[in-house]
C-alpha positions as protocol buffer text, in pm:
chain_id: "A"
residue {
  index: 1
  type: UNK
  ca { x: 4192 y: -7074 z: -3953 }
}
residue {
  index: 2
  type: UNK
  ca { x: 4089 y: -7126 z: -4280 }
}
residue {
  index: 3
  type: UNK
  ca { x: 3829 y: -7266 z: -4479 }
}
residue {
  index: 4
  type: UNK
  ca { x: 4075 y: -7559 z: -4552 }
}
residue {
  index: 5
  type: UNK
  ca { x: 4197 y: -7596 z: -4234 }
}
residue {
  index: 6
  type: UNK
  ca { x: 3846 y: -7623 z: -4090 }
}
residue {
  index: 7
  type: UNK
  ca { x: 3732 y: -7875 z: -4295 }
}
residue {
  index: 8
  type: UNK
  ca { x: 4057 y: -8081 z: -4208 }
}
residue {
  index: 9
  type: UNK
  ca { x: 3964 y: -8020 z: -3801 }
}
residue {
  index: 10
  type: UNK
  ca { x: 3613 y: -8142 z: -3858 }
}
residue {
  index: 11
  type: UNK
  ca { x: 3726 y: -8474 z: -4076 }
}
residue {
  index: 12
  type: UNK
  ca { x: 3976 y: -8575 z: -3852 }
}
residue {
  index: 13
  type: UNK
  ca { x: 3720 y: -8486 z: -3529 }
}
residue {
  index: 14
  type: UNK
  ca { x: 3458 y: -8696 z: -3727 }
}
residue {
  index: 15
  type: UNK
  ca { x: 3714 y: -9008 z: -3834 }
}
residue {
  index: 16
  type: UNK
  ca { x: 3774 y: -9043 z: -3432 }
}
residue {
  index: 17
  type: UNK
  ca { x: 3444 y: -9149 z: -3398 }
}
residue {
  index: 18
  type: UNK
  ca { x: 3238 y: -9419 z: -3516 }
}
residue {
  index: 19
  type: UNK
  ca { x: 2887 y: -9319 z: -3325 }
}
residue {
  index: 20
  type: UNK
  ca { x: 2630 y: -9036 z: -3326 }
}
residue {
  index: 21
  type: UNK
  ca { x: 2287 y: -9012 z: -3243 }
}
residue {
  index: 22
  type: UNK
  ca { x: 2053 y: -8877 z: -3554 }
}
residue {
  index: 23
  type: UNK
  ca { x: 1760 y: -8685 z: -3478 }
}
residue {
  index: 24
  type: UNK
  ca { x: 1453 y: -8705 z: -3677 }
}
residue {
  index: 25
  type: UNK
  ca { x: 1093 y: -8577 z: -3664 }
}
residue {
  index: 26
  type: UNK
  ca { x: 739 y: -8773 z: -3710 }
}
residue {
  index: 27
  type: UNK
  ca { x: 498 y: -8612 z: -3959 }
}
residue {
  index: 28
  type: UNK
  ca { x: 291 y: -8503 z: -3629 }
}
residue {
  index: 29
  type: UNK
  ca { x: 648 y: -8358 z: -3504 }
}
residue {
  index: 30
  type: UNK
  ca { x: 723 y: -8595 z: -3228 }
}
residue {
  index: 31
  type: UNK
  ca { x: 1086 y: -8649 z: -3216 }
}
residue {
  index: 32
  type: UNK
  ca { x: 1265 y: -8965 z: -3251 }
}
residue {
  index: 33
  type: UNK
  ca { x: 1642 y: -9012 z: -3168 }
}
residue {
  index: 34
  type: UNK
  ca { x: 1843 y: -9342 z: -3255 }
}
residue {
  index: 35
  type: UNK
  ca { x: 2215 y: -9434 z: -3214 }
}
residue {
  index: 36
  type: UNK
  ca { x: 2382 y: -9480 z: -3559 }
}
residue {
  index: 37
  type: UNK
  ca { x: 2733 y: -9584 z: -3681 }
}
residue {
  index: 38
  type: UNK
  ca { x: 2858 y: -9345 z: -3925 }
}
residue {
  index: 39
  type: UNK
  ca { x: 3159 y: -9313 z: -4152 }
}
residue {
  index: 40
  type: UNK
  ca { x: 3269 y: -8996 z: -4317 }
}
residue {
  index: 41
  type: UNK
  ca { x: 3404 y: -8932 z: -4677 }
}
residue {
  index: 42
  type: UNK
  ca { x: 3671 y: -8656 z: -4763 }
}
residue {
  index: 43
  type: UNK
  ca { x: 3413 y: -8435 z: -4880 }
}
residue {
  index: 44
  type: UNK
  ca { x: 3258 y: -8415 z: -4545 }
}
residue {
  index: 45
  type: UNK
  ca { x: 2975 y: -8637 z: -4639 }
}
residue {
  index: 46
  type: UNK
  ca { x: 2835 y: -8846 z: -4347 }
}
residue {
  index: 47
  type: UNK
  ca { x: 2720 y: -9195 z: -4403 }
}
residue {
  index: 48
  type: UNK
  ca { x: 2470 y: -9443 z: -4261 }
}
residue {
  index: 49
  type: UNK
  ca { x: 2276 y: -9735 z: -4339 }
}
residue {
  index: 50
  type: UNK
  ca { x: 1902 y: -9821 z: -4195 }
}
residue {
  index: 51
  type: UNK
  ca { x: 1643 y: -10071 z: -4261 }
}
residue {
  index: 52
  type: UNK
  ca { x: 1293 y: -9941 z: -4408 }
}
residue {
  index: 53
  type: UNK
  ca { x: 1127 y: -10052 z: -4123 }
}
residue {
  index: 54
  type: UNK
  ca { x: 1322 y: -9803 z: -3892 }
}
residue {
  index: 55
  type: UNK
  ca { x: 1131 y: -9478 z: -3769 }
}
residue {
  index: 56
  type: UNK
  ca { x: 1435 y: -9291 z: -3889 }
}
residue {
  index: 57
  type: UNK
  ca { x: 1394 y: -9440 z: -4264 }
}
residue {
  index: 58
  type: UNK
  ca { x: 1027 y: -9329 z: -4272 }
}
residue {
  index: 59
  type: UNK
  ca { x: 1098 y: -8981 z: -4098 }
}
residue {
  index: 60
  type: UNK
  ca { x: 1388 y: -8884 z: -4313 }
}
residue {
  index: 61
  type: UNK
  ca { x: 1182 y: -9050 z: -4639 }
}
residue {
  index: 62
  type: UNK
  ca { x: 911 y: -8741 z: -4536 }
}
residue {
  index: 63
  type: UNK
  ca { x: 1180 y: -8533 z: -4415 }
}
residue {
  index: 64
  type: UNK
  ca { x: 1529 y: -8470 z: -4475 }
}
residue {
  index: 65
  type: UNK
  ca { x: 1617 y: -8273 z: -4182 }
}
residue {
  index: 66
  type: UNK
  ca { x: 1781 y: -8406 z: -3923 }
}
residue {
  index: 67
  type: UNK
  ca { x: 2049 y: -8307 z: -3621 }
}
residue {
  index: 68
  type: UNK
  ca { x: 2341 y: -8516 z: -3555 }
}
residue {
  index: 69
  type: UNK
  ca { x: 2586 y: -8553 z: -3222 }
}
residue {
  index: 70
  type: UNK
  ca { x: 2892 y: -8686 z: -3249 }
}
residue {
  index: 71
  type: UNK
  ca { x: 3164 y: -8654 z: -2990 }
}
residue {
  index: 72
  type: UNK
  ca { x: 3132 y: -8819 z: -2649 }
}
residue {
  index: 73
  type: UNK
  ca { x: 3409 y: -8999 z: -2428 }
}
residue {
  index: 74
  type: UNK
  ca { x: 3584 y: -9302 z: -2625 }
}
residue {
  index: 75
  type: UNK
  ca { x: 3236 y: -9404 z: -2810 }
}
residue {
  index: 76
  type: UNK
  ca { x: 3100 y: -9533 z: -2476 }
}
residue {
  index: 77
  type: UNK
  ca { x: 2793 y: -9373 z: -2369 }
}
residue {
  index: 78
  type: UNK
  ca { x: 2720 y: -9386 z: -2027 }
}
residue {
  index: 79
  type: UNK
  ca { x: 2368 y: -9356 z: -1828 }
}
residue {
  index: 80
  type: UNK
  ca { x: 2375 y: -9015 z: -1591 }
}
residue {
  index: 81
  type: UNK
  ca { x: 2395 y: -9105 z: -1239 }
}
């Protein structure tokens, strides 16, 4: 597969799904994980909104590093028995 092809796998894996969970640290490094909805551009570009008043706006305002899931049975998370 090429580099094409891969990028066309990922965007149409990504434009399945509509939810993800973004991953963000405190400045003491506590973690912080919130559900977002998410749209994706052709460029592979993932998109999001917030408020200011979310943990994730002030973490990723200090720090832009993040990890993202995206991928779980028809959008519907489910609590582990």
């Amino acid at each position: 597969m090429d580099n094409a092809q891969g990028k066309k796998v990922i965007l149409e894996f990504l434009r399945r799904h509509t939810l993800g969970v973004i991953a963000t640290s405190h400045a003491d490094g506590k973690p912080e994980a919130a559900v977002i909805d998410f749209s994706v551009r052709d460029n592979l570009e993932i998109v999001f909104d917030t408020f200011e008043q979310t943990l994730k706006f002030e973490n990723l305002s200090d720090r832009g590093s993040v990890a993202l899931v995206v991928g779980w049975d028809k959008n519907n998370m489910r609590a582990m028995p």
